[in-house]
BALUMTOR-125726 format. One record per residue: x, y, z of N, C-alpha, C in turn; residue number from 1. Coordinates in steps of 0.001 Angstrom, whole numbers. Layout:
N
+---------+---------+---------+---------+---------+---------+---------+---------+---------+--------+
:     npx :     npy :     npz :    capx :    capy :    capz :     cpx :     cpy :     cpz : lumvex :
+---------+---------+---------+---------+---------+---------+---------+---------+---------+--------+
:       X :       Y :       Z :       X :       Y :       Z :       X :       Y :       Z :    NUM :
...
+---------+---------+---------+---------+---------+---------+---------+---------+---------+--------+
***
This chain:
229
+---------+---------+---------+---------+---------+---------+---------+---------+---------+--------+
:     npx :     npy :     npz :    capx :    capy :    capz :     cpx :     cpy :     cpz : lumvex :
+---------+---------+---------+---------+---------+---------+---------+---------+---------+--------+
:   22615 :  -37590 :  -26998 :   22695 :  -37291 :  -28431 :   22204 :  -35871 :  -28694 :      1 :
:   23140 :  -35231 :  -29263 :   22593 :  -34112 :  -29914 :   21349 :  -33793 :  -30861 :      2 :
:   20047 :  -33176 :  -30244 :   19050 :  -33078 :  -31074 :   18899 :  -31232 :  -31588 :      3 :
:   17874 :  -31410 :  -32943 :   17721 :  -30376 :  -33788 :   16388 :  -30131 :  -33554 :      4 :
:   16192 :  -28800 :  -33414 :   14817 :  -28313 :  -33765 :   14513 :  -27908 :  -35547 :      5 :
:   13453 :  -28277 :  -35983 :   12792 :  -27767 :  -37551 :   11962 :  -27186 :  -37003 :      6 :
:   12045 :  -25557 :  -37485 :   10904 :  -24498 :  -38152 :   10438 :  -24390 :  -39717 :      7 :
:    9891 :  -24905 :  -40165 :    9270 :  -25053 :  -41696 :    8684 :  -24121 :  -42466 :      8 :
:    8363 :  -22995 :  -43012 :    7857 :  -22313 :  -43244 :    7258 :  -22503 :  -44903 :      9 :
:    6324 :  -22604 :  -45385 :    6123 :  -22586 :  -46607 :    4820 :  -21716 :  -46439 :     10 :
:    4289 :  -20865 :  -48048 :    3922 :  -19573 :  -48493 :    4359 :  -19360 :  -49529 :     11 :
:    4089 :  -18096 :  -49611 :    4365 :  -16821 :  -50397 :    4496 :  -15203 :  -49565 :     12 :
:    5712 :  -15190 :  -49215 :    5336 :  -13953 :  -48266 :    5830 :  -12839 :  -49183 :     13 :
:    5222 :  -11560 :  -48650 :    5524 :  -10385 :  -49432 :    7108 :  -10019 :  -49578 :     14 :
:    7914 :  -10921 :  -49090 :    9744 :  -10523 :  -49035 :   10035 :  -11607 :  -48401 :     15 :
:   11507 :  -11261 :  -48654 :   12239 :  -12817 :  -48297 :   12149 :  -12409 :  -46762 :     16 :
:   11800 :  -13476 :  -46328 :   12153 :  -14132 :  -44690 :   13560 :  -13063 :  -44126 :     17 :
:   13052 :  -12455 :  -42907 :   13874 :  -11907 :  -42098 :   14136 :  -12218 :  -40854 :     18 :
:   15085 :  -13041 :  -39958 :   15133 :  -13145 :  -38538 :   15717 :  -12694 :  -38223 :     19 :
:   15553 :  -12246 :  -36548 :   16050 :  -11633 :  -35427 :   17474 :  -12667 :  -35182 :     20 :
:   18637 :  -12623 :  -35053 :   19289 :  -13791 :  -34101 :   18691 :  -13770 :  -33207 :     21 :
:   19005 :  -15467 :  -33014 :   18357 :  -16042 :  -31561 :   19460 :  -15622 :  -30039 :     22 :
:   19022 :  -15353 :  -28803 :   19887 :  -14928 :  -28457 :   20839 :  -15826 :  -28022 :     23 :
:   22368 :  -15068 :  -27486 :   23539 :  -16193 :  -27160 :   23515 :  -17254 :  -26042 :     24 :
:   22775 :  -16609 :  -24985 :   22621 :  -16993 :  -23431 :   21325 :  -18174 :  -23328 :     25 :
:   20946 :  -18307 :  -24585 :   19993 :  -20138 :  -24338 :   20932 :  -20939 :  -24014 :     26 :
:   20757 :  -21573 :  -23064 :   20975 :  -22436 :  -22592 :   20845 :  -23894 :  -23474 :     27 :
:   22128 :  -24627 :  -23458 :   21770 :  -25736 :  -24392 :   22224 :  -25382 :  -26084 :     28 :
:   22006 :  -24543 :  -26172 :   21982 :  -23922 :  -27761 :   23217 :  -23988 :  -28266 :     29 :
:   23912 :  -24549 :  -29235 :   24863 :  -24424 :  -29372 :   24936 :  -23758 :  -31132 :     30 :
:   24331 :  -24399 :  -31954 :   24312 :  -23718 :  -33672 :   22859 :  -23695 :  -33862 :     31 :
:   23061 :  -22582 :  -34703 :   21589 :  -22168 :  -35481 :   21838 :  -21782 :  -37348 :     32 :
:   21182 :  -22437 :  -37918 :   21175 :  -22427 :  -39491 :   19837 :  -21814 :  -40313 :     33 :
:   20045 :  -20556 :  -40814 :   18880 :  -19997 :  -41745 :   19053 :  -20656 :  -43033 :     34 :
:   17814 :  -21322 :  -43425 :   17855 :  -21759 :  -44856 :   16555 :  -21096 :  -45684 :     35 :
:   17182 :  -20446 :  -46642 :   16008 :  -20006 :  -47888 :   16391 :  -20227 :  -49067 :     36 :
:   15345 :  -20460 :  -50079 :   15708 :  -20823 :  -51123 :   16833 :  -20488 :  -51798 :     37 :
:   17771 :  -21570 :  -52206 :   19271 :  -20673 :  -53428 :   18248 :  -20423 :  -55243 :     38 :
:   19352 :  -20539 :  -56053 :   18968 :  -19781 :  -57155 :   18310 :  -21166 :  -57794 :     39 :
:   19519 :  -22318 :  -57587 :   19830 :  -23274 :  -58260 :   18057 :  -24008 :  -57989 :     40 :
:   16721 :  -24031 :  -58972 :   15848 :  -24661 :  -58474 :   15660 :  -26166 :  -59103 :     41 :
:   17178 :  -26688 :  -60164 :   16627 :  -27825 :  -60845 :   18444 :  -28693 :  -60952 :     42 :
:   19115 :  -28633 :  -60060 :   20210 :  -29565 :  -59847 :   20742 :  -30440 :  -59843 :     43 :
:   19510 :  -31603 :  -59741 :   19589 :  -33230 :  -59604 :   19120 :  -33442 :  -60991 :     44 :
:   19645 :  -34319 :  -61077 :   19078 :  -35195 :  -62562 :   18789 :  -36445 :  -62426 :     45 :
:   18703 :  -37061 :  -61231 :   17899 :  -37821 :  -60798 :   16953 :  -38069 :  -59333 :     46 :
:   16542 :  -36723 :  -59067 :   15448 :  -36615 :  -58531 :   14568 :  -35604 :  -58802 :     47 :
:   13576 :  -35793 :  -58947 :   12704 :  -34561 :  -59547 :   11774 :  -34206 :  -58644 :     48 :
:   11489 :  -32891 :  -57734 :   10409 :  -32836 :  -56916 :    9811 :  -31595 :  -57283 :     49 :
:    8161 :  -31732 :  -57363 :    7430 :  -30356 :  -57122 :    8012 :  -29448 :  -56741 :     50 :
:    8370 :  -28341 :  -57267 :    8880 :  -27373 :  -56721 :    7747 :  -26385 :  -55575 :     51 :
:    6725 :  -27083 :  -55922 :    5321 :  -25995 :  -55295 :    5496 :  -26339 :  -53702 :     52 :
:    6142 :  -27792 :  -53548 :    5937 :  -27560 :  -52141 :    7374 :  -27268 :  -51460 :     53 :
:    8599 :  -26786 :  -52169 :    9559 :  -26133 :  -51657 :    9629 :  -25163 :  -50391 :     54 :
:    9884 :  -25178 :  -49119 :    9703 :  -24392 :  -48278 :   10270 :  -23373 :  -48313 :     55 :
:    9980 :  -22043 :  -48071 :   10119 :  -20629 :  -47898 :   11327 :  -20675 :  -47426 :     56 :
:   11369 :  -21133 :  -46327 :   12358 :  -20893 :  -45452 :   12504 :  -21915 :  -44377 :     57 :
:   13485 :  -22926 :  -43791 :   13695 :  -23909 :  -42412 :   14529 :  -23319 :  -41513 :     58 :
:   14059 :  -22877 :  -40729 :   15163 :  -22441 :  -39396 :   15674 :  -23630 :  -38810 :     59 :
:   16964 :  -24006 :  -37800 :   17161 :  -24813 :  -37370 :   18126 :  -24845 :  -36169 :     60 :
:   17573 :  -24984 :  -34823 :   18390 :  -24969 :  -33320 :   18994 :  -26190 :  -33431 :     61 :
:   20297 :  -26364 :  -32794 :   20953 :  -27781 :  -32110 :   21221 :  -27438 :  -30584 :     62 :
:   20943 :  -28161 :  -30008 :   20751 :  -28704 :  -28649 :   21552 :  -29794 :  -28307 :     63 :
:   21972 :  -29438 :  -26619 :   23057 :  -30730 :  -26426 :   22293 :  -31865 :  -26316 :     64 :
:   21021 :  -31426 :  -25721 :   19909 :  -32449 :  -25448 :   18637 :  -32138 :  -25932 :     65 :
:   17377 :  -33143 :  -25456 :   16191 :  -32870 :  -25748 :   15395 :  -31749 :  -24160 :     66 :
:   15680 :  -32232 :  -22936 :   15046 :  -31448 :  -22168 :   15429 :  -29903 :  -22181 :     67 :
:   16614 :  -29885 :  -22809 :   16905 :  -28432 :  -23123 :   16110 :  -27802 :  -24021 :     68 :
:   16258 :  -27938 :  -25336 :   15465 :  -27725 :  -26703 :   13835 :  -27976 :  -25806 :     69 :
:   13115 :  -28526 :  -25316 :   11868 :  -28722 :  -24417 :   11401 :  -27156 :  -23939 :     70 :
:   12716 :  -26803 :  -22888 :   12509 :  -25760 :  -22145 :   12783 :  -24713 :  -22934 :     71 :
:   13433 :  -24479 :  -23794 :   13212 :  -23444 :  -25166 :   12308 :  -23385 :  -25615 :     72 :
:   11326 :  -24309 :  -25972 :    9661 :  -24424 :  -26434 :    9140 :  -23863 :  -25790 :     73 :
:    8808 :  -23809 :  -24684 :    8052 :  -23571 :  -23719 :    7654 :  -22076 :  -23514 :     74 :
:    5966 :  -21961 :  -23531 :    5752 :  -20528 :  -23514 :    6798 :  -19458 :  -22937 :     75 :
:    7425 :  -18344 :  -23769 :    7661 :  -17789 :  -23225 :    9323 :  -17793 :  -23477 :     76 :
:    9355 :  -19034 :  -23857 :   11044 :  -19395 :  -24275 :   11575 :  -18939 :  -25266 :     77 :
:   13188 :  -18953 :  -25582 :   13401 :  -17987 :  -26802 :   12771 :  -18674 :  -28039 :     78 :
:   12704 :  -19660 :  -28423 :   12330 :  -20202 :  -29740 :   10657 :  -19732 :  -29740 :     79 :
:   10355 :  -19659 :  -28503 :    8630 :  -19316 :  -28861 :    8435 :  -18219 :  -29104 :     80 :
:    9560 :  -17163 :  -28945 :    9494 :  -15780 :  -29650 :    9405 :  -15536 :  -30635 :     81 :
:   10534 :  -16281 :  -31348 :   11041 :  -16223 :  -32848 :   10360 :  -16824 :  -33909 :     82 :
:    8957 :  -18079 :  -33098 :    8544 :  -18694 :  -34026 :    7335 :  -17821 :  -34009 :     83 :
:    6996 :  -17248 :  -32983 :    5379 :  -15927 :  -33321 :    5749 :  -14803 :  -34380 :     84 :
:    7230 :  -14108 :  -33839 :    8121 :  -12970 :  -35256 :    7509 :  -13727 :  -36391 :     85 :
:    7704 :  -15447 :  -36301 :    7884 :  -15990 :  -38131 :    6551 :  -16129 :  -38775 :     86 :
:    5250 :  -16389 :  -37426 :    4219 :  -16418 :  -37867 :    3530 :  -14798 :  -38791 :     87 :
:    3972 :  -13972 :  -38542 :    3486 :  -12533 :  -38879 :    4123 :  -12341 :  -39962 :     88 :
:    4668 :  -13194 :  -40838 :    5148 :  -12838 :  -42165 :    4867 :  -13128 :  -43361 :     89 :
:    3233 :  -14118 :  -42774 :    2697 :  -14388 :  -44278 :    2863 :  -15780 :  -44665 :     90 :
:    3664 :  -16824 :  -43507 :    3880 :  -17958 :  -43852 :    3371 :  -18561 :  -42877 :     91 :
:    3066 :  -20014 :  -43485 :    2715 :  -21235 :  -42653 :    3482 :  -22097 :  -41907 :     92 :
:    3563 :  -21891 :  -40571 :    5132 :  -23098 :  -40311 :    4718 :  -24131 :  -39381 :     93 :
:    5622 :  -25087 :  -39561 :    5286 :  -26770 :  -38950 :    6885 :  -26756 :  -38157 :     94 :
:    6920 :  -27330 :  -37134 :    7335 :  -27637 :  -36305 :    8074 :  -29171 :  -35779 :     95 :
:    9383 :  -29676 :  -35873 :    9635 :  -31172 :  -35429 :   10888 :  -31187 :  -34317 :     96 :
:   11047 :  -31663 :  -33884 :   11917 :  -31812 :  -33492 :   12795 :  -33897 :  -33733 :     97 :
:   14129 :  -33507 :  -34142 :   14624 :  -34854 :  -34873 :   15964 :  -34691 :  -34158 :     98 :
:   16590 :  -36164 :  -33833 :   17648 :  -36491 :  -33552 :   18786 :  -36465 :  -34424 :     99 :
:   20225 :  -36131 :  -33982 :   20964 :  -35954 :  -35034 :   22024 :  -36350 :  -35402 :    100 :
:   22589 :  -37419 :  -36346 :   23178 :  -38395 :  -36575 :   24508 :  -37550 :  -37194 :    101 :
:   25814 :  -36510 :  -37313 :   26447 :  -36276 :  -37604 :   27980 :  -37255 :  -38511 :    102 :
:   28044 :  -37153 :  -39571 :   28953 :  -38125 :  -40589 :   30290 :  -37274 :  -40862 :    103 :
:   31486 :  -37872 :  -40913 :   32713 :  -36765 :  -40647 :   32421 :  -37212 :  -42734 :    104 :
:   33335 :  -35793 :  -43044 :   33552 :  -35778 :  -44682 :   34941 :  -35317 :  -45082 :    105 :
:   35444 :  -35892 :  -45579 :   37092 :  -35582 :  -46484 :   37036 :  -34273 :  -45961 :    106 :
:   36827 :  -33190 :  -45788 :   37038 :  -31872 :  -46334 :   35951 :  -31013 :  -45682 :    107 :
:   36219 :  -30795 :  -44511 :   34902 :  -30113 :  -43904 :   35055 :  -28472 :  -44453 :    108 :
:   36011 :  -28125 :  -44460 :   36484 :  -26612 :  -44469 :   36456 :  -25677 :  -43376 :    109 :
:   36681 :  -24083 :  -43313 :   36565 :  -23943 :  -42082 :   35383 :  -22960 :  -42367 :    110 :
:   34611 :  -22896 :  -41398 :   33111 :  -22278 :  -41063 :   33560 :  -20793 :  -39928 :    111 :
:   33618 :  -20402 :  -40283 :   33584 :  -18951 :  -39606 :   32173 :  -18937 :  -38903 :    112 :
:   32205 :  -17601 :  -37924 :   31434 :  -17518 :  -36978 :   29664 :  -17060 :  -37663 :    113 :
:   29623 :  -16405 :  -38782 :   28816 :  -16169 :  -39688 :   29077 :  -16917 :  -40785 :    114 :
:   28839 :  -17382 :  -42068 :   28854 :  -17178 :  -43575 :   27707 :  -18071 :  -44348 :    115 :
:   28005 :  -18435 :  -45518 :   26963 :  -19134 :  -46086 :   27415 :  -20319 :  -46767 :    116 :
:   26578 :  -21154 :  -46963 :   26868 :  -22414 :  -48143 :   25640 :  -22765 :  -48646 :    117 :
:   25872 :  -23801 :  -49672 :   24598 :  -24204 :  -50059 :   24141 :  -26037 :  -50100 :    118 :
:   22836 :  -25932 :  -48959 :   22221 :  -27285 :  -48785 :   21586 :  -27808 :  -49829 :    119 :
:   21225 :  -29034 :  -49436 :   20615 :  -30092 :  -50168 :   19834 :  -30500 :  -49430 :    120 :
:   18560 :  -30521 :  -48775 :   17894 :  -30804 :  -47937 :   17078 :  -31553 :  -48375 :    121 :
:   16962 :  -32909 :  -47705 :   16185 :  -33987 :  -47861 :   14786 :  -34242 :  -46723 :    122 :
:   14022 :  -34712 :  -47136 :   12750 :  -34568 :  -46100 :   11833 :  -36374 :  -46804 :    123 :
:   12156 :  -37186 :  -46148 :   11418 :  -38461 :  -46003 :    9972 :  -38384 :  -45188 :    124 :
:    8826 :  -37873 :  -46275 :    7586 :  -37653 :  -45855 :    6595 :  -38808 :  -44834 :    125 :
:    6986 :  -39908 :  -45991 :    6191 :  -41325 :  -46120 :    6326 :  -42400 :  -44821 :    126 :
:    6510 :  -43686 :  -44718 :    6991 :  -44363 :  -43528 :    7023 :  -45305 :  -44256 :    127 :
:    8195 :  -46248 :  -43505 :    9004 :  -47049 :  -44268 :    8291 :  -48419 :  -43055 :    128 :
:    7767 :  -49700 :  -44355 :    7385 :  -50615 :  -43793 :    7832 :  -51060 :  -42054 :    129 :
:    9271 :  -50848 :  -41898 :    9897 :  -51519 :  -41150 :   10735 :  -50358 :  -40599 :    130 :
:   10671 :  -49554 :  -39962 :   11571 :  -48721 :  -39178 :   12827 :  -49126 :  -39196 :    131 :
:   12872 :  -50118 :  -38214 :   14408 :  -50235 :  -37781 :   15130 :  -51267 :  -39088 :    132 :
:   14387 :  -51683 :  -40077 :   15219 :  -52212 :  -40944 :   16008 :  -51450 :  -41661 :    133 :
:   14717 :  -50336 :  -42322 :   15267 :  -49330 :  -42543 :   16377 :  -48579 :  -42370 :    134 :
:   16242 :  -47799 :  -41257 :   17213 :  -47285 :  -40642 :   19036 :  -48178 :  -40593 :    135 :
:   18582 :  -49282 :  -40178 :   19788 :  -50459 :  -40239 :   20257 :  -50275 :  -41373 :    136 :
:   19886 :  -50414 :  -42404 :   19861 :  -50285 :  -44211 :   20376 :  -49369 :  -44622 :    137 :
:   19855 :  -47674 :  -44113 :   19924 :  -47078 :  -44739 :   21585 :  -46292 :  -43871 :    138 :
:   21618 :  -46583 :  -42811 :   22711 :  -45935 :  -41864 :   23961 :  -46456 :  -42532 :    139 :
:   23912 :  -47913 :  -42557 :   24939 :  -48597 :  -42830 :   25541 :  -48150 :  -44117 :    140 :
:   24877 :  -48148 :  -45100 :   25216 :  -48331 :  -46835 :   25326 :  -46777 :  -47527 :    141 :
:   24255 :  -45819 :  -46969 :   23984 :  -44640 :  -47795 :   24827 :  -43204 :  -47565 :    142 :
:   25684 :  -43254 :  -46107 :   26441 :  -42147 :  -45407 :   27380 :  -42264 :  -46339 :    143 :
:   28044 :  -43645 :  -46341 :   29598 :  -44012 :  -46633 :   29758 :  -43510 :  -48063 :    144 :
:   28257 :  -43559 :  -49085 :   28091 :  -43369 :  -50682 :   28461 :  -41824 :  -50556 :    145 :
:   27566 :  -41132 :  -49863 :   27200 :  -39464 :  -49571 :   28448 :  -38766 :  -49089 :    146 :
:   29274 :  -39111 :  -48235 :   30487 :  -38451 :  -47710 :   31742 :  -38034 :  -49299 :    147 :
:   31318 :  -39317 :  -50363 :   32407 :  -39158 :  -51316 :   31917 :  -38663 :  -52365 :    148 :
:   30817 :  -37902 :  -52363 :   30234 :  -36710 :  -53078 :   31273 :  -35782 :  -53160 :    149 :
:   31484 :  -35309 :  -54905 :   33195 :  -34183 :  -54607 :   32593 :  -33013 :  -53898 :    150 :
:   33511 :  -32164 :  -53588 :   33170 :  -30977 :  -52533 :   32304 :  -30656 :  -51438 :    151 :
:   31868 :  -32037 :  -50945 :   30961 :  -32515 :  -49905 :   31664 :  -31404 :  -48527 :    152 :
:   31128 :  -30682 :  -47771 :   31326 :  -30318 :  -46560 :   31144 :  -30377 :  -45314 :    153 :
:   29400 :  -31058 :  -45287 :   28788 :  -31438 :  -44172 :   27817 :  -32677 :  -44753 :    154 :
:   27588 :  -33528 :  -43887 :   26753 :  -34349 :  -43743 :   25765 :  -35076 :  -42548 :    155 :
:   24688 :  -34588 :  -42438 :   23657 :  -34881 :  -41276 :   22560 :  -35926 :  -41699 :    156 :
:   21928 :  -36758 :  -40566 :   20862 :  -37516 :  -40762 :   19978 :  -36915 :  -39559 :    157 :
:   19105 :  -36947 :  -39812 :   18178 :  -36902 :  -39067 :   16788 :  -37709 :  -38621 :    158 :
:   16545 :  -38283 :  -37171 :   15248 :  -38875 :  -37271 :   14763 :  -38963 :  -36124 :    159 :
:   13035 :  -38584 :  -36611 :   12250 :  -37964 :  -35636 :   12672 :  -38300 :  -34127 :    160 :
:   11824 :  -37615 :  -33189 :   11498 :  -37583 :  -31658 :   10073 :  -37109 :  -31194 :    161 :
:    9674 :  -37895 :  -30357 :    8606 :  -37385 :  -29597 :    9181 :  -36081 :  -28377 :    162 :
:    8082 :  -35407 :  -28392 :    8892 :  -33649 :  -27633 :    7721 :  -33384 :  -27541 :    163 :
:    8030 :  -32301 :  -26024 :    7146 :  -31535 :  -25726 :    7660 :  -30005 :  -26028 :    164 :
:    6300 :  -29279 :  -26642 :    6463 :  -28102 :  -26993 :    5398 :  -26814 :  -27266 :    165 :
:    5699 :  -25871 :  -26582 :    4637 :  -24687 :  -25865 :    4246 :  -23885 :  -27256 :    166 :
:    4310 :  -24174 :  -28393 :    4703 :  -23736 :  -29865 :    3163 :  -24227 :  -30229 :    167 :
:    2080 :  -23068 :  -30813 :     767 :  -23534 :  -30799 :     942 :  -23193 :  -32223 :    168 :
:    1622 :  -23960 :  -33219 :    1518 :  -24369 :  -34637 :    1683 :  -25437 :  -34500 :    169 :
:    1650 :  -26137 :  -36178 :    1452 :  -27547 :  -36300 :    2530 :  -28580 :  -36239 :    170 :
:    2653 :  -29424 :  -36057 :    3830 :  -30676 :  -36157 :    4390 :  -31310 :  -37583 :    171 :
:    5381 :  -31051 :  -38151 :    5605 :  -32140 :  -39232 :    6028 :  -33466 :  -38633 :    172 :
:    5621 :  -34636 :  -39248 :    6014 :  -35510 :  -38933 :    7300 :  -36455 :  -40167 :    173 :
:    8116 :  -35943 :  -40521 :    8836 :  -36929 :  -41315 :    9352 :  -37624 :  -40880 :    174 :
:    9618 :  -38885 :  -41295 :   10381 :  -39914 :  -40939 :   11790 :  -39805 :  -40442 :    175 :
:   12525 :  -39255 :  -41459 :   13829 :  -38950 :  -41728 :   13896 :  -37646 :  -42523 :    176 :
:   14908 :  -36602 :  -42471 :   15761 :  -36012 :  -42853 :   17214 :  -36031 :  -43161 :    177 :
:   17649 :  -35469 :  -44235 :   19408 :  -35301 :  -44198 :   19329 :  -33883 :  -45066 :    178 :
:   20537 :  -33455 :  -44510 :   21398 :  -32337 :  -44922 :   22805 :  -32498 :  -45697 :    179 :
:   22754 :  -32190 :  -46767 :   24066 :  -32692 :  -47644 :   25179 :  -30971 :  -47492 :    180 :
:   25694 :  -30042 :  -47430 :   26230 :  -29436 :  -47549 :   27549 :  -28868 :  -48483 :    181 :
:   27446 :  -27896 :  -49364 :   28570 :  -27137 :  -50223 :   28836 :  -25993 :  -50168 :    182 :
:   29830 :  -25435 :  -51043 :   30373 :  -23938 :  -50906 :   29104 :  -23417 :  -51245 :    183 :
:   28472 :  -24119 :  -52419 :   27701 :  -22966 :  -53430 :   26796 :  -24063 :  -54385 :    184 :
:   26125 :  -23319 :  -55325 :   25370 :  -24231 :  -56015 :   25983 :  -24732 :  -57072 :    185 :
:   26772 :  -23816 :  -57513 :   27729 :  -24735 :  -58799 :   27901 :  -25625 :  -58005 :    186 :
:   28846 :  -26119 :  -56558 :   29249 :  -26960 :  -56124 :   28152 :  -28205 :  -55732 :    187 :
:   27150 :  -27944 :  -55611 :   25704 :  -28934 :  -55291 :   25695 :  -29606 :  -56434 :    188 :
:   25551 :  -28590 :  -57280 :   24707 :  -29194 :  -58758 :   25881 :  -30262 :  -59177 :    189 :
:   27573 :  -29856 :  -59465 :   28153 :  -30883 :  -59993 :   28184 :  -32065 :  -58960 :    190 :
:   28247 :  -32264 :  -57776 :   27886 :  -33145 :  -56895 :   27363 :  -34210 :  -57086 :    191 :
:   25783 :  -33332 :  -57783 :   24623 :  -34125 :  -57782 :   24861 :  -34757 :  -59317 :    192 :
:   25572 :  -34473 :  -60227 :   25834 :  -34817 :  -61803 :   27141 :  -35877 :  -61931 :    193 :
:   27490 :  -36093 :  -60276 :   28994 :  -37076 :  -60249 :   28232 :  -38697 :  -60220 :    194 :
:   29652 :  -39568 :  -61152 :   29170 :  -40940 :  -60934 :   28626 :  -41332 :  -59451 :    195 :
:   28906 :  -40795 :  -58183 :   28439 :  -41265 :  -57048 :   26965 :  -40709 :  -56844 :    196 :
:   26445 :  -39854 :  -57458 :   24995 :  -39628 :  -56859 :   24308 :  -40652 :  -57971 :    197 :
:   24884 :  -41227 :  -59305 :   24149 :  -42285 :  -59597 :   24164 :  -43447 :  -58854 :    198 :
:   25091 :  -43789 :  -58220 :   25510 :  -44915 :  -57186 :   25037 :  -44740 :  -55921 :    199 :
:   23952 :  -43747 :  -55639 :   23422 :  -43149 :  -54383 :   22028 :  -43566 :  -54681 :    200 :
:   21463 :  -43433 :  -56134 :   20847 :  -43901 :  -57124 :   20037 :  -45280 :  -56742 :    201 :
:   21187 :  -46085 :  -57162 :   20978 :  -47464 :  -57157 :   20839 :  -48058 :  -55792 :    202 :
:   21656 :  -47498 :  -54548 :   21590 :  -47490 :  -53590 :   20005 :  -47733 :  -53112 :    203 :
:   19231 :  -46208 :  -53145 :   17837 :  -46199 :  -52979 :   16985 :  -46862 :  -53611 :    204 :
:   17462 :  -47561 :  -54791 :   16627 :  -48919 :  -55381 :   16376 :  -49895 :  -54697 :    205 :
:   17377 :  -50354 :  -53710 :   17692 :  -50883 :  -52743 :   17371 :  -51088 :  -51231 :    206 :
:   16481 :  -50007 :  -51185 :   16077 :  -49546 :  -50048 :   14807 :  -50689 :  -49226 :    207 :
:   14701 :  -50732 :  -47777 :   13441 :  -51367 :  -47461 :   12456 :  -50681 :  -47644 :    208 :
:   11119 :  -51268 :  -47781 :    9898 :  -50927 :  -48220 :   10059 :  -49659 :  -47556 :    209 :
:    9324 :  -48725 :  -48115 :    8589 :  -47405 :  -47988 :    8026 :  -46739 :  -48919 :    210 :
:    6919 :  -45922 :  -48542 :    5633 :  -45380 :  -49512 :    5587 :  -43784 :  -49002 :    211 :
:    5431 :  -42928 :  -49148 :    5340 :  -41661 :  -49332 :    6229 :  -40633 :  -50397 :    212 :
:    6333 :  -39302 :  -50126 :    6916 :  -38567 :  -50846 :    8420 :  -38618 :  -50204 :    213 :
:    9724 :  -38109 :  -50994 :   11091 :  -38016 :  -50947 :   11399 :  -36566 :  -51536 :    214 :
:   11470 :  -35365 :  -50603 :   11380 :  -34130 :  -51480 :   12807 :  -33891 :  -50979 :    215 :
:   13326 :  -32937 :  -52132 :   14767 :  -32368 :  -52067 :   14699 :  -31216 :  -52621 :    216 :
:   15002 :  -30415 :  -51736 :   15250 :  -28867 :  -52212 :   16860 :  -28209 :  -52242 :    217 :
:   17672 :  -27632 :  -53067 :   18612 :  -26577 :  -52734 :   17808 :  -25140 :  -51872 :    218 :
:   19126 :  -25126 :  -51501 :   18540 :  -24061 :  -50150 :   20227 :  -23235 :  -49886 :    219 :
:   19914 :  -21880 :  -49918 :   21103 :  -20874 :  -49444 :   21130 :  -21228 :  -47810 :    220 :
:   22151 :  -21363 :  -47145 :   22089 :  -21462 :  -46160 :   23177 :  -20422 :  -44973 :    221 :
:   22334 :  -19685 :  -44147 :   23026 :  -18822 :  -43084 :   23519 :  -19201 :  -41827 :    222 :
:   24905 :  -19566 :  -41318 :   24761 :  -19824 :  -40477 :   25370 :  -18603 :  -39176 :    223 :
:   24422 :  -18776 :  -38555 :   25146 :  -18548 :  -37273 :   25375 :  -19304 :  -35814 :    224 :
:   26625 :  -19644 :  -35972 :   27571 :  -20294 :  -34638 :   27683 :  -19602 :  -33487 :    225 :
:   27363 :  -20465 :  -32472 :   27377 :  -19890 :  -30977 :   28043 :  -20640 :  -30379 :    226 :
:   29634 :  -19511 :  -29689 :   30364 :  -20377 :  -29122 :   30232 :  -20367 :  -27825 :    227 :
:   30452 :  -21422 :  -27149 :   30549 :  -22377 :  -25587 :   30507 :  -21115 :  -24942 :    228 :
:   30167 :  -20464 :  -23806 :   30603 :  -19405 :  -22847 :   32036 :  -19874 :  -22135 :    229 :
+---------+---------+---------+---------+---------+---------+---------+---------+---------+--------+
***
């Protein structure tokens, strides 16, 4: 299974977040995604989160595997470069590594080797009574709602992994993640204002037990694609 690395960054740094590309020749590496805040900071109309703990910025590696993404950690490896560059900018960053559940959508579009869109990034803080009920619950019922979001482009789940990693910052631990994907924020926001995100709604009424926070941020997102050698 294809796994993701999270770089987290939250602060206040003196300028927006700048990275180096990561280089082409990692091994394993196949996409990398810059996310920093978009404009859009109040989109949903039915979820409301602190904006205070909005992250700066999430970097994000995909890996064919986990011992790959491992040996990228590892003192000295490219990600342990890029995450010391990120430490010197004034921000705080946490670290996960999560497995990655990919959902096909009506309408992917085509993604060029650079460009941008705009995420919806979900972050399941809390822990859910029952893991695997959960998960059973939430795999089954909540993709199929999310894919028929209008102008939907991408859709990811994500959930945790235990990993080893040479990266002497801290660990987030969320449960779950997802990534909703659009052109733009007009395109998020009406998304999020369609009869199906109320029916996404009711859905999560529905949900098995769980207790923590459910934060959702819009986020500009950069990607850069690395193709196969």
């Amino acid at each position: 299974m294809e796994v993701c690395f999270f770089l987290v960054g939250h602060g206040t740094p003196a300028r927006e977040p700048l990275f180096q590309p990561t280089p082409r020749d990692v091994e394993g590496l196949r996409r990398l995604v810059i996310h920093v805040p978009a404009d859009s900071n109040d989109c949903d109309p039915l979820s409301k989160t602190d904006n205070s703990a909005r992250p700066r910025c999430v970097l994000q590696w995909y890996f064919d595997d986990l011992e790959l993404l491992e040996q990228a950690l590892q003192p000295k490896g490219a990600i342990h470069d890029v995450a010391n560059e990120s430490s010197s900018m004034g921000l705080s960053f946490t670290q996960q590594a999560m497995a990655v559940r990919r959902f096909a959508t009506p309408n992917p579009g085509d993604l060029g080797t650079h460009t941008e869109r705009c995420t919806y990034l979900v972050s399941y803080e809390g822990e859910a009574q029952d893991l695997n009920a959960w998960l059973s619950h939430y795999l089954a019922h909540h993709p199929p709602l999310m894919t028929q979001l209008p102008g939907i482009r991408e859709l990811e789940i994500y959930t945790r992994l235990d990993y080893r990693s040479g990266l002497d910052i801290g660990r987030a631990t969320a449960m779950q993640r997802n990534k909703v994907v659009f052109d733009d924020s007009a395109s998020l926001a009406a998304a999020l204002a369609s009869p199906i995100r109320a029916s996404m709604k009711q859905d999560f009424n529905t949900f098995p037990p769980y207790s923590g926070a459910t934060l959702h941020f819009p986020m500009r997102s950069i990607y850069g694609n690395l193709k196969p050698k």
